[in-house]
C-alpha positions, -999 to 999 in steps of 0.1 A, spaced: -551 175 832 -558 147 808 -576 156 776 -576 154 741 -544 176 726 -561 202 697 -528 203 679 -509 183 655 -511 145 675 -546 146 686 -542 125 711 -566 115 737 -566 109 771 -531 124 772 -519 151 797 -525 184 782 -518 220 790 -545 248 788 -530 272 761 -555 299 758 -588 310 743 -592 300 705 -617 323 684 -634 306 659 -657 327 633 -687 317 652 -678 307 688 -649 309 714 -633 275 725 -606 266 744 -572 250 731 -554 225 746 -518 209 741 -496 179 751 -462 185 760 -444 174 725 -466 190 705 -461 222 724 -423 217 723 -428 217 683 -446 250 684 -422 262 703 -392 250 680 -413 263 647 -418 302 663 -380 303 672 -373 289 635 -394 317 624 -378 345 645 -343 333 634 -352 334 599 -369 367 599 -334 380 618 -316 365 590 -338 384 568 -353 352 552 -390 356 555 -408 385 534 -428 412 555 -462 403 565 -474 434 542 -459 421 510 -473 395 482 -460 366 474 -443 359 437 -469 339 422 -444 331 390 
């Protein structure tokens, strides 16, 4: 489909892939996608499961060191 892409590009009248529901705090929307931008998200969750393998990135429970 061909559509604006809701992530970092925002382009419009580009082909874009359906990626799911998107809750807001006062409505449900639906978010869209082009194909590069999607590849990035894609790159930045493996980035983020190979540095929480490599024990890089604190738990989600703990606070960060503000000094």
């Amino acid at each position: 489909m061909t559509g604006l892409c809701m992530l970092y590009c925002r382009r419009d009248h580009t082909r874009v892939l359906w990626l799911g529901p998107i809750h807001a705090p006062d409505s449900i929307g639906n978010l869209y996608g082009c194909g590069q931008c999607i590849a990035e998200l894609h790159h930045m969750v493996h980035e983020q499961l190979r540095r929480k393998d490599l024990g890089s990135l604190p738990d989600r429970g703990s606070r960060p060191h503000l000094f």
